[in-house]
C-alpha positions in Angstrom: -76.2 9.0 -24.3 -74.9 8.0 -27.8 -77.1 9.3 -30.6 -75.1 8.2 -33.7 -72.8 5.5 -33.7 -70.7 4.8 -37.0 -68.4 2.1 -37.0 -66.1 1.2 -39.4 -68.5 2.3 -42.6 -66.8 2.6 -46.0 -68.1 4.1 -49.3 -67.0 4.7 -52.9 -68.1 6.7 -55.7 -67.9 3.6 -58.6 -64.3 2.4 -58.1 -62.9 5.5 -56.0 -62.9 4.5 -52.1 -64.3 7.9 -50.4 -64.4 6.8 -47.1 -62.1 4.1 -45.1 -63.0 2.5 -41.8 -64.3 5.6 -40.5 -65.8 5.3 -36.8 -67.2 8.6 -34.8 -70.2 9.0 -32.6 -72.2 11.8 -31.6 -73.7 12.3 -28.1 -77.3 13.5 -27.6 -77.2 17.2 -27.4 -73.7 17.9 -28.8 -72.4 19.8 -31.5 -70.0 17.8 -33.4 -67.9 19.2 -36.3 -65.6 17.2 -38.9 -63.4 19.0 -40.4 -60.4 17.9 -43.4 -59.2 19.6 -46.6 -61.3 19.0 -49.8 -61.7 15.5 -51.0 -60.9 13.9 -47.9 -64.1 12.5 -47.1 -66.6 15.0 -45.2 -69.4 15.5 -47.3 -69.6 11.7 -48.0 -70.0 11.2 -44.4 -73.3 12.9 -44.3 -74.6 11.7 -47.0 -74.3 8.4 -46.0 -75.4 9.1 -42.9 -78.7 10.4 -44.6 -79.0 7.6 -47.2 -77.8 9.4 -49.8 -75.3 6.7 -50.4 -75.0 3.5 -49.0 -71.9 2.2 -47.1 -70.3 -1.1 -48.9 -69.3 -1.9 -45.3 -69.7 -0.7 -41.5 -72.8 0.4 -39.5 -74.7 3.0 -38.6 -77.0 3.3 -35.5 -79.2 6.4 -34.6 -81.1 5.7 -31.3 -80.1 2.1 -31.0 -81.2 1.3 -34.8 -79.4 0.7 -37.8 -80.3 2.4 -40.5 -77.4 1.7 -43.0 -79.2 0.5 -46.1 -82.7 2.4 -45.0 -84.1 4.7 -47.9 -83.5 9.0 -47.1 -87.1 9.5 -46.6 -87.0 6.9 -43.7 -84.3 8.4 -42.1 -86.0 11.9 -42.4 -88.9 10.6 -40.9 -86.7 8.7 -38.0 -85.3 12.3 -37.1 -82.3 13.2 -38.9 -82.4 16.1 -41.2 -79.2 17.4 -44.2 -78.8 20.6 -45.1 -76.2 20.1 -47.9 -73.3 21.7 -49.3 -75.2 24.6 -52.0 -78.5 24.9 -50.1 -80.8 23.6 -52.6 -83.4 25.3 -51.7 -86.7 25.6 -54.5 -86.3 28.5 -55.7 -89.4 29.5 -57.4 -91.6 28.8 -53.9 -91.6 31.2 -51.5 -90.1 30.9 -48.4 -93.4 30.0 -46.6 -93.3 27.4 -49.6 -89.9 25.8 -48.3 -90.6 25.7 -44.6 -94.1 24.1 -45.8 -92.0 21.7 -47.7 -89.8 20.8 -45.1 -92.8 19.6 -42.9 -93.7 17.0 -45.7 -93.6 14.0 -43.5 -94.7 15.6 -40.8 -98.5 14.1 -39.0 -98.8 16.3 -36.6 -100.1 19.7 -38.9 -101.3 21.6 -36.0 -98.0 22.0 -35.2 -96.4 23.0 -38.5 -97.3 26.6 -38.6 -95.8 27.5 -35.0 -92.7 25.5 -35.4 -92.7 27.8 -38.9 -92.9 30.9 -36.6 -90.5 29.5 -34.6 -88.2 29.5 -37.4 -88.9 33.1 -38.5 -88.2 34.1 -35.2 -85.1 32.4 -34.9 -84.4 34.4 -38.7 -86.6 37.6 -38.8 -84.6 38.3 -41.9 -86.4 35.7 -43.5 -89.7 36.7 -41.7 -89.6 40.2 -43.8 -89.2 38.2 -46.9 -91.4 35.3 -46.0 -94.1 35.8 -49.2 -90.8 36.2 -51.5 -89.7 33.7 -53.6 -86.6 31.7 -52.5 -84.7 31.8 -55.6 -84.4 36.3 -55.3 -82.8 35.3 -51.9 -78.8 36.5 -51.1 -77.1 33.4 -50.4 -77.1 34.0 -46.9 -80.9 34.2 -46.9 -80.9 31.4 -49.1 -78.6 29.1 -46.2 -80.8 30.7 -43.3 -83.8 28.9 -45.3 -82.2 26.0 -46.4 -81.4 25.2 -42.5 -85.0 26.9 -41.5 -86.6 24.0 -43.9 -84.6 21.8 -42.6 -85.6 22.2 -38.6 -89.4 21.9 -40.0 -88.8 18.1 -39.7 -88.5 18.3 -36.4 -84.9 16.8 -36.2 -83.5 14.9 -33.4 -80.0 15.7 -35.6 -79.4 17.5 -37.9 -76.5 17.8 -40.5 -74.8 20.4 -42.1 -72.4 20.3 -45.3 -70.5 23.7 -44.9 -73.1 26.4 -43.5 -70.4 29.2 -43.6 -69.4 28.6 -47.5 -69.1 31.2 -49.5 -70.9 33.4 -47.0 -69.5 37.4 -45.1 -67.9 37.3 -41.4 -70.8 38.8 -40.2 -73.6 36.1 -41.7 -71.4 33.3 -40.6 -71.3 34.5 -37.0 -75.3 35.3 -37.4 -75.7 31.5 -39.0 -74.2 29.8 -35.9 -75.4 31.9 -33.6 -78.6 30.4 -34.6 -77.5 27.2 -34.9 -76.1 27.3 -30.9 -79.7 28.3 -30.1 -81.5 25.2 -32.2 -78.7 22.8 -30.0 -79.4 25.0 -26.6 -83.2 24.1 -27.5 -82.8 20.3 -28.2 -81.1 19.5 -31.7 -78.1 17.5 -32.1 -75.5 19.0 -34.7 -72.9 17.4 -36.9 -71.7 19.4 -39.3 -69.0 19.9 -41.9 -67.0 23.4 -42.3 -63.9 24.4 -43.5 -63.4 27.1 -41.8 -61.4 25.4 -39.0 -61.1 28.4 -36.1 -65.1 29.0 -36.7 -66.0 25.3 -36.4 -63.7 24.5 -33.6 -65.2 27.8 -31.7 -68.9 26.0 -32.4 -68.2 22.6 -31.5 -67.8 20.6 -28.1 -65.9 17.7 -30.2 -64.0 17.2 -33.4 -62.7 14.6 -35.8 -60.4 15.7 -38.6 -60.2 13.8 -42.0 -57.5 12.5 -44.3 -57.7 10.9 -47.4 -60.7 9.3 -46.0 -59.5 7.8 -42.7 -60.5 10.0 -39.2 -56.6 11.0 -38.2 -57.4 12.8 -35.2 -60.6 13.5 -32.4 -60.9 15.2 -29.5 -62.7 17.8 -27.5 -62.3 21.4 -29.4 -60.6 22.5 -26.9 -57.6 20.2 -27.1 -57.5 19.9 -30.7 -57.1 23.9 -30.8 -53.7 23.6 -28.9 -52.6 20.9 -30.7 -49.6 21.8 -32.5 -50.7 20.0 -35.8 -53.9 21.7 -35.8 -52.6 24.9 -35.0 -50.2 25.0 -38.2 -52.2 22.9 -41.3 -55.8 24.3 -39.9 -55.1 27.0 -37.7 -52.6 28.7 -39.8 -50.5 29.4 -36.3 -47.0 28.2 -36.5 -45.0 27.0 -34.1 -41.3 27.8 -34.8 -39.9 25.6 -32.2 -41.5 22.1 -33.9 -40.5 22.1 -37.2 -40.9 19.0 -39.6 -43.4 16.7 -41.2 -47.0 16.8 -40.4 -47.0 14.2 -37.1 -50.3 13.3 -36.3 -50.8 10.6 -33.3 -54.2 9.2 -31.9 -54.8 10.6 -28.4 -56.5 9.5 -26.1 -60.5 9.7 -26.2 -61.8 12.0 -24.2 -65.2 10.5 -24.5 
């Protein structure tokens, strides 16, 4: 069952056009990555998506309802959560504080304190350090909050604006490993990464970006052996094709 459908949305930043006609959807219980160079439209996505901005044209459903044009806190409450690109954490709470704060909307405060377990246990890094303050975090404690906050909302989807940036081999495996487990248990992920190989790995499905405009989707597993992919994301070349980038629409697999 559809989740999110986008269809045909575009949005600018004043006069720049960031985003063109773009159309993807994201199935209930999936794990959906976009991926595209820098300035090609990713991070505008989600923030549209989350209200952020708002879409000059297009639509956006989540669970049958448009909510293009609805205020953030609205679609929080509806059951999408961001973690964005830089964490944005509060850094002079501790981290008790920022799980607390992720809850804000929440009505059901029973609840709060064992879903905040829940997220210690899914990072017992975090559970040592749970009276520290956020800000003497390292970044990858800082990005295991910033999505821990984020999963005190209770999402039905969540979105993530490059969980692996700037962050060691070994915490990026650790992040999605956790981030697998939060989809095994019931949250829908879309997220943004530029590290192709990791994202495609993570994902079921995948849309890649140009200059605004989706170029290319398809399961992960056939956009890994496509030749494209393999040589401008991949880095695997192909000596046999040789020639200008050649990107064709397949067919959906969807």
């Amino acid at each position: 069952m559809s989740l999110l459908k986008i269809r045909n949305i575009e949005t600018s930043y004043g006069p720049v056009n960031a985003i063109r006609g773009i159309s993807l959807e994201v199935r209930e219980g999936d794990r959906v990555t976009i991926l595209g160079a820098n300035g090609a439209g990713k991070t505008t996505i989600l923030r549209t998506i989350s209200g952020l901005l708002e879409p000059e044209k297009g639509t956006i459903e989540f669970m049958g309802e448009r909510i293009d044009g609805k205020e953030p806190d609205e679609i929080v409450k509806m059951g999408i959560s961001h973690v964005p690109e830089g964490r944005e954490i509060f850094p002079d709470l501790t981290v008790r504080g920022n799980l607390r704060m992720g809850a804000f909307i929440r009505k059901d405060k029973d609840r709060v304190w064992t879903d905040a377990e829940r997220v210690l246990g899914y990072f017992p890094v975090l559970k040592d350090r749970q009276n520290q303050r956020a800000g003497t975090l390292s970044g990858g404690e800082q990005q295991m909050l910033a999505i821990g906050r984020a999963f005190m909302s209770n999402p039905k989807l969540m979105l993530l604006d490059e969980p692996s940036l700037g962050l060691a081999p070994f915490l990026v495996g650790e992040i999605f490993r956790i981030v697998n487990r939060m989809n095994q248990e019931g949250t829908t992920i879309l997220f943004v990464e530029q590290n192709a190989r990791v994202a495609l790995e993570v994902a079921q499905y995948g849309y890649i970006l140009e200059v605004g405009r989706v170029v290319l989707e398809n399961t992960s597993q056939e956009l890994m052996e496509n030749e494209d992919v393999k040589e401008f994301y991949l880095g695997i070349k192909d000596e046999g094709v040789r020639g200008t980038r050649r990107w064709k629409r397949k067919k959906k697999w969807r």
